[in-house]
C-alpha positions as CSV (number, residue, x, y, z in Angstrom):
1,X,31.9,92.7,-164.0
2,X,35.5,91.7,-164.8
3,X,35.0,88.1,-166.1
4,X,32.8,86.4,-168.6
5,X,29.5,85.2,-167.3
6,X,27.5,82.3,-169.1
7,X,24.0,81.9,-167.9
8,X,22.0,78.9,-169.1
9,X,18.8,77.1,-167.9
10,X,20.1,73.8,-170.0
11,X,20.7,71.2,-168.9
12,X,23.2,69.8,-171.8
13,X,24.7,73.7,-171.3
14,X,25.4,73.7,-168.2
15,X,27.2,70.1,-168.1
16,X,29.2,71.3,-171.7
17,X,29.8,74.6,-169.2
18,X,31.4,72.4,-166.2
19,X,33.0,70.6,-168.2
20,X,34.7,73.5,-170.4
21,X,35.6,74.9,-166.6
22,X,36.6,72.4,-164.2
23,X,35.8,68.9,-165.1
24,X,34.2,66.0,-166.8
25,X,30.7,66.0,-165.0
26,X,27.0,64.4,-165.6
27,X,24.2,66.5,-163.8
28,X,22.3,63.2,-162.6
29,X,19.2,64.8,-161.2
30,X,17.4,68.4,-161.8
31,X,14.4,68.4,-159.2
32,X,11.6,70.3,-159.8
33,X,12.3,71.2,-163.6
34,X,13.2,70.2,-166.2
35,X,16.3,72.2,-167.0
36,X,19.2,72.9,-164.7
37,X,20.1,76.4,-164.4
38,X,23.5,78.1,-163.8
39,X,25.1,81.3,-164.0
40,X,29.0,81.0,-163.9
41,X,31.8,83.8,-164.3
42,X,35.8,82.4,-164.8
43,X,38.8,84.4,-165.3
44,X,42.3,83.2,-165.9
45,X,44.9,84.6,-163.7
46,X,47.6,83.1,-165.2
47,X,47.6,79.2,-165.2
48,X,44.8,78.9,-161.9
49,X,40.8,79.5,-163.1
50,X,39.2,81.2,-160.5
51,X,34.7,80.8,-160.8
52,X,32.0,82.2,-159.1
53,X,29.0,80.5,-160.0
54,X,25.4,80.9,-158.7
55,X,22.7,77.9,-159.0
56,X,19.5,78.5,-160.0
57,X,17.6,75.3,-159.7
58,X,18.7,71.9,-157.5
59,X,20.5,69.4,-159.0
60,X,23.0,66.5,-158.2
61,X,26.4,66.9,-160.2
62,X,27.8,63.5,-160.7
63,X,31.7,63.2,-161.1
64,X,32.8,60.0,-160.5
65,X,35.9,58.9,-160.4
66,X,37.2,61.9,-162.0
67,X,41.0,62.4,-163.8
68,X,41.0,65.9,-163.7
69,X,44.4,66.5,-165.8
70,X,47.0,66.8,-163.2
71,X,45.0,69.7,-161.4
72,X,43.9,70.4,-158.0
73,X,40.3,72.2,-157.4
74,X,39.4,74.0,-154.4
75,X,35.9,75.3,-153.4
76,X,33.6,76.4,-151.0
77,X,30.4,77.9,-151.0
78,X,28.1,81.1,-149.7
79,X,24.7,81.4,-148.2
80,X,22.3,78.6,-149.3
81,X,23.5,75.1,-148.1
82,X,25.3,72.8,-150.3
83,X,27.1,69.4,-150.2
84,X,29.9,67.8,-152.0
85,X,30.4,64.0,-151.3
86,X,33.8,62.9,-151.8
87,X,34.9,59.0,-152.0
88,X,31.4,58.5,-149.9
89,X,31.9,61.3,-147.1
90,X,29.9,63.4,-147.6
91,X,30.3,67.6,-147.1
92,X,28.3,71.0,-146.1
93,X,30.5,73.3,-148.8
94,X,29.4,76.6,-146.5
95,X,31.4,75.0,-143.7
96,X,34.1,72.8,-145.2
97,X,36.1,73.7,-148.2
98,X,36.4,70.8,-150.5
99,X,39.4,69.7,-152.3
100,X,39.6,67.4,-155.5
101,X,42.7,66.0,-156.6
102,X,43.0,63.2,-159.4
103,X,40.8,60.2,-158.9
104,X,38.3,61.4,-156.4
105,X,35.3,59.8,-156.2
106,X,33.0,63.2,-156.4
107,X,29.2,63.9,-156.2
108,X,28.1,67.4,-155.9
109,X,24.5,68.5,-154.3
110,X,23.6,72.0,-155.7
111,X,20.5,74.1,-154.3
112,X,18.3,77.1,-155.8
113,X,20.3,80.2,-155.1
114,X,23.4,78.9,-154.0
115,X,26.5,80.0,-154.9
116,X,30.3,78.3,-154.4
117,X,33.7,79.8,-155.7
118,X,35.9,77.3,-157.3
119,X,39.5,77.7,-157.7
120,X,41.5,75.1,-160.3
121,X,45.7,75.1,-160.4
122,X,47.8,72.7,-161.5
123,X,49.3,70.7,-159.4
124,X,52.8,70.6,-160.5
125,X,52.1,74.7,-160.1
126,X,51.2,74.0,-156.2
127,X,54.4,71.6,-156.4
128,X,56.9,74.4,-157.8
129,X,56.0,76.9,-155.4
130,X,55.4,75.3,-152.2
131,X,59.5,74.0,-153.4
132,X,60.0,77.5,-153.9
133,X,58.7,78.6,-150.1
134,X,60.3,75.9,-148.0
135,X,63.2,75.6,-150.4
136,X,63.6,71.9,-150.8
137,X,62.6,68.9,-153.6
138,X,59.5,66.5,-152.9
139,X,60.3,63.0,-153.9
140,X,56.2,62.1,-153.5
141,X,53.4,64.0,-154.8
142,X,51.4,66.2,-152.6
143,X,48.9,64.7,-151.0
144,X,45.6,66.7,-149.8
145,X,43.7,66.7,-147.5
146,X,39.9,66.1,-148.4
147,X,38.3,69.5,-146.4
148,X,39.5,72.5,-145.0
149,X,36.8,74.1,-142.0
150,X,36.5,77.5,-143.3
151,X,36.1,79.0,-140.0
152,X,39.9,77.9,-139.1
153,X,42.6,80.0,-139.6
154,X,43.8,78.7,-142.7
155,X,40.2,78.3,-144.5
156,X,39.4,81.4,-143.0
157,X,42.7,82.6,-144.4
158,X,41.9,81.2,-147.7
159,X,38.3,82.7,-147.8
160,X,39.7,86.1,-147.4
161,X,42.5,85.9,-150.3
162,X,40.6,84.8,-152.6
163,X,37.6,87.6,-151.5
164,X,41.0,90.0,-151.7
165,X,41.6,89.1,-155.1
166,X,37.8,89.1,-156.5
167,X,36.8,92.2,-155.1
168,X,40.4,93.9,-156.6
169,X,39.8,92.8,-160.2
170,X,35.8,93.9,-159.8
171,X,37.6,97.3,-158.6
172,X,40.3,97.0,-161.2
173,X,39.7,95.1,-164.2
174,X,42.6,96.6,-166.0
175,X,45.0,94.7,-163.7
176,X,44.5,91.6,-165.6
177,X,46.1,93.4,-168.9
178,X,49.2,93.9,-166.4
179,X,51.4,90.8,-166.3
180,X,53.6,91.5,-163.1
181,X,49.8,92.3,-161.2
182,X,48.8,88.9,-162.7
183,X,51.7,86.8,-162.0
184,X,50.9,88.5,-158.3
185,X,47.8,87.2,-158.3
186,X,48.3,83.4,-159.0
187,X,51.4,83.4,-156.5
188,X,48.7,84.6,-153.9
189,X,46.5,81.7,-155.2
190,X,49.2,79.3,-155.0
């Protein structure tokens, strides 16, 4: 209720709507339709995007080898199976979080009624305050690993935060208008 929601059945929407949100993306196949169909909410919290967005017909998402600005996306998904193939290895989004850093080779598989949350942050923001945290300078750029198991402690860990975060803006909207409560927010991202 706190964020924008865009719901289309287009096709040519929904691919402008990925594209607006997280990256350059070609939806390759719509089985059993003709139209794709999507509902998406997105809110800022400070530099990072946080998205909930529920599918409402299958469909392969075709990224390629994407350049996505300098940013790193996280997601993971809820209920209905779906799969994420990244430089040919290929993913169950319920039980492995995905991440996608510049130039991964990415393929997304998206089934009726599914659902994912995607988080996008710049990387340099990751860079700052992981240098921040363990006070020292990186002389390399970070380097990510592909999936985190969301039944681990740390996915697990991740899960939960970002469920912390969703269900206190849904509870408090107004928080967002608060810049301390935001800046908050997108450390807890981070």
């Amino acid at each position: 209720s706190f964020s924008p929601i865009a719901v289309t059945s287009s096709t040519e929407e929904t691919e402008a709507l990925f594209q607006k949100q997280l990256v350059q993306s070609r939806i390759t196949a719509a089985r059993g339709t003709d139209a794709s169909g999507v509902e998406m909410n997105s809110v800022s919290i400070g530099n990072s995007v946080l998205s909930f967005i529920r599918h409402r017909s299958e469909y392969d998402i075709d990224c390629g080898d994407i350049d996505n600005e300098g940013s790193v996306i996280f997601g993971f998904g809820y209920g209905v199976p779906i799969s994420t193939t990244l430089d040919g290895n290929r993913f169950n989004v319920i039980d492995h979080g995905v991440i996608i850093t510049s130039h991964s080779n990415v393929k997304h598989t998206r089934t009726n009624q599914s659902c994912e949350i995607v988080l996008k942050c710049s990387s340099g923001a990751l860079e700052s305050r992981l240098r921040a945290i363990l006070n020292r300078h990186f002389s390399k750029k970070l380097v990510f690993e592909q999936t985190v198991t969301m039944c681990d402690s740390v996915g697990a860990h991740a899960k939960s935060t970002i469920s912390y975060i969703l269900n206190s803006l849904d509870s408090h909207p107004e928080l967002l208008d608060r810049p301390l409560a935001v800046s908050n927010f997108e450390e807890l991202l981070l």
